[in-house]
N, C-alpha and C positions, 0 to 999 in steps of 0.2 A: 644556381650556377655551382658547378663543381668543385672541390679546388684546384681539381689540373686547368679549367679552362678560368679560375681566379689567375693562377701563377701567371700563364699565357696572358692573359690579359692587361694585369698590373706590369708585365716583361714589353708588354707594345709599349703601353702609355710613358713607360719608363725611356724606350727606345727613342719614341716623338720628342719627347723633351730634351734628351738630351741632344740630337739632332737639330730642333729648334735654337737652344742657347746655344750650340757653337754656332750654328749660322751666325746668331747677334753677338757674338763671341768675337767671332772672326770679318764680319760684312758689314753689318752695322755702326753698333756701337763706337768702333776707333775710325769711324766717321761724322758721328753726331757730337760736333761740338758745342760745350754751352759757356754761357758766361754766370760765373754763379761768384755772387757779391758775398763778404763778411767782411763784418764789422769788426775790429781788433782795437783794445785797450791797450794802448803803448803806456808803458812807464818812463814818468817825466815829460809826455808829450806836452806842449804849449797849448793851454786852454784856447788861443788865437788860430792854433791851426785845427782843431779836431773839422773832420769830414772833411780833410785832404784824402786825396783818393788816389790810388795806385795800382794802375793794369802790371801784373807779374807775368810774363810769358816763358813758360821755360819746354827745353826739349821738343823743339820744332820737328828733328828728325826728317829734314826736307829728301823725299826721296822713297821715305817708308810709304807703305801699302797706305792709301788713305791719306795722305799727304805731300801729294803734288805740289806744284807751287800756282796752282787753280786753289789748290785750299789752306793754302798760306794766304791767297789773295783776300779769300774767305775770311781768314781770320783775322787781317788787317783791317775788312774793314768792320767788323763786327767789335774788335777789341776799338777803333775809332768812333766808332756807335755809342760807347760808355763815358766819351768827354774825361778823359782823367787829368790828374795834375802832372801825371806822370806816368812814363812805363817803362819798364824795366823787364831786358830778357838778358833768362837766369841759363844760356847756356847749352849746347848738345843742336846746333844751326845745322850740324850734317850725320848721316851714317856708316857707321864701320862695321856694317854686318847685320839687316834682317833678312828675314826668308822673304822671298817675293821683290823686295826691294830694289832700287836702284839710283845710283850716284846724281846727284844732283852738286855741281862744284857751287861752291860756298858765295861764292859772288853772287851768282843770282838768286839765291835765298837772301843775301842781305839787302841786293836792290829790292825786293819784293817788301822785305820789312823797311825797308828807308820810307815808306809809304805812312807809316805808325806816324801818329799825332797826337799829342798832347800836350801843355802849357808850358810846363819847363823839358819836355822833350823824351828824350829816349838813353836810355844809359845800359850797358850789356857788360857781361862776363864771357868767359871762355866755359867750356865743358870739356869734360875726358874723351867724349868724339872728336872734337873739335881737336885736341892736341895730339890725339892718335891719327889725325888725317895730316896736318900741319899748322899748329896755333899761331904762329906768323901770319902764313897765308889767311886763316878768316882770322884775325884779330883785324890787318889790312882792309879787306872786305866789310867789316864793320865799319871800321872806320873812313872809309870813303862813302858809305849809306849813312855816312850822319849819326851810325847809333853808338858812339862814344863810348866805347868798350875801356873797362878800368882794370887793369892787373898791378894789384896791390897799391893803388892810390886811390883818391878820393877826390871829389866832386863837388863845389857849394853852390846850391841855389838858393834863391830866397824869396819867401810867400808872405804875404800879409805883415813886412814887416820882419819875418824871422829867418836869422839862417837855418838855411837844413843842409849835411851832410850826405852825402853819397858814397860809400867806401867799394869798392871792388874786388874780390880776392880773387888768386891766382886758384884756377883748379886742385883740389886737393889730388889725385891720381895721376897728373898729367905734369904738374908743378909745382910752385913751393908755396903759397898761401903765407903770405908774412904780414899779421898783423899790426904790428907795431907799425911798419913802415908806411901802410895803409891808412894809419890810421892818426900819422905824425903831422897832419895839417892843420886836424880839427880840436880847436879851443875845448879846453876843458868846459862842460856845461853845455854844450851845443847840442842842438838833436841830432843823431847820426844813424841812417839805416846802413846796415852790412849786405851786399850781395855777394852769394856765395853760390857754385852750380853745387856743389856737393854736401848735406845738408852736417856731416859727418864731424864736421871743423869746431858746430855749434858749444860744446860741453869749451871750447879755448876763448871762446868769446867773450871777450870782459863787460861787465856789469853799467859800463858808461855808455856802453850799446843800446840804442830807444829799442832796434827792430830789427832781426835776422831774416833773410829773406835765400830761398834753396829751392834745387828743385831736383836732377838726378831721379829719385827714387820711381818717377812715374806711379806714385800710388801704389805701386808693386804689380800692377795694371791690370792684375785679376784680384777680386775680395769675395773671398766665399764667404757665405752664410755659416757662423758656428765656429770655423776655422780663422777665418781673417784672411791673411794677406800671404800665401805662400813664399814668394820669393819677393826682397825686396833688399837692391843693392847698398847693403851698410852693416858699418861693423857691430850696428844698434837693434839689427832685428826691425822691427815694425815700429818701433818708439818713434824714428824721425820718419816715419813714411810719407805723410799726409796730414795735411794743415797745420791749425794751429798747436804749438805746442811751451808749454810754460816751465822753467825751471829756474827756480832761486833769484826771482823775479827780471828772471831774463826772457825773450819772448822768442820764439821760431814762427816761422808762418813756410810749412812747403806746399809749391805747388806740385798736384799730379802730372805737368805735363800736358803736352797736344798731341804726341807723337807716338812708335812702338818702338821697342828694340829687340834683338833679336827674334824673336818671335811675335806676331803680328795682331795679333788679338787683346781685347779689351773688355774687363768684365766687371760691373759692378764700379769702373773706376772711367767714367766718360772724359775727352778730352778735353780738357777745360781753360779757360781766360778766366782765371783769377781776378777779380775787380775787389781790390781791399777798400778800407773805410778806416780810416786810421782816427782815432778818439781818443782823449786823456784818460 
């Protein structure tokens, strides 16, 4: 073989392929949702509660390409499939702008999620969609589906004998996120997870915090090979993008999301139900 008819040739294979991955870029992929489990070592957690478990669902994006509320229906019951102590969604219920997309109002995403089950139930935040559309209107909508949306306060359950905290912050982008006030219920010493939609807040989080839980970033929703993660909304770069992350014996855990924004494709970063494993 020649090398005119190499170049030509290595120029098709080249072409297939990348023709191939936008297909699964764009058709696919930010339709195959999975549920992908990890285990996380909480500091200070109660030796009595380890393998408490927690469905995180964040950035629904009811309305994007690939997310209908036929696959929110999908996701309820699939995230119901995992039996959790708990679940928790981290935020972003509606869209303010992808390509293809279309309005889905905020109530019937949440009746769809009021469907979610778990032991001690369902607890929600806001996201910066959600307050660029009207955070009143789906905080409302949440809370009449039962999923007990928290803006800057917090939450007690209790498992095996122990309290556990719940705290809820106000969107960073959309509102004020006020710690202290959030976090003015809970007894010194107590375990207490932080939800946050926006993972950005994390670096203000004080040290008496067991677990930070965020989501925003969608993984940055493409991951190249070699590159990383191109675009990923935060003043952090790719630091808070995705899972877990550990600083000064503080813990983050984000999830990439179920949904798209703006732009509709998914690569390298599948829609995912977060099924945590919380351990001493």
């Amino acid at each position: 073989m020649n090398a005119a008819r190499t170049r030509r040739w290595l120029a098709a294979v080249a072409a297939i392929a990348v023709v191939v991955l936008g297909v699964w870029a764009v058709a696919i992929e930010p339709a195959r949702v999975i549920a992908r489990r990890t285990e996380i070592a909480v500091p200070r957690w109660p030796p009595a509660l380890a393998g408490f478990s927690v469905v995180a669902l964040s950035d629904v994006h009811a309305g994007a390409p690939h997310m209908g509320l036929d696959q929110v229906r999908r996701v309820v019951a699939l995230a119901n499939a995992q039996q959790p102590d708990l679940v928790v969604l981290l935020g972003d219920y509606v869209i303010h702008g992808v390509i293809g997309g279309r309005f889905v109002p905020p109530e019937e995403t949440a009746a769809v999620l009021g469907g979610l089950r778990a032991r001690h139930g369902v607890v929600s935040v806001l996201g910066n969609h959600d307050g660029w559309l009207d955070g009143p209107r789906v905080r409302r909508a949440l809370e009449r589906a039962g999923l007990r949306p928290l803006v800057n306060e917090s939450l007690r359950i209790e498992d095996r004998g122990h309290a556990v905290w719940i705290a809820g912050l106000a969107d960073l982008w959309t509102g004020e996120p006020d710690l202290a006030r959030a976090l003015a219920s809970v007894p010194p010493g107590d375990p207490v997870i932080v939800l946050t939609h926006n993972p950005d807040v994390f670096p203000t989080i004080p040290a008496r915090v067991n677990l930070t839980l965020a989501g925003h970033t969608h993984g940055g929703q493409v991951a190249l090979p070699l590159i990383g993660r191109p675009i990923v909304p935060s003043r952090f770069g790719q630091h808070y993008a995705i899972g877990v992350v550990r600083e000064q014996g503080r813990v983050l855990f984000v999830s990439p999301g179920l949904g798209t924004s703006i732009i509709p494709v998914r690569f390298r970063v599948p829609p995912e139900i977060s099924v945590l494993t919380l351990v001493p």
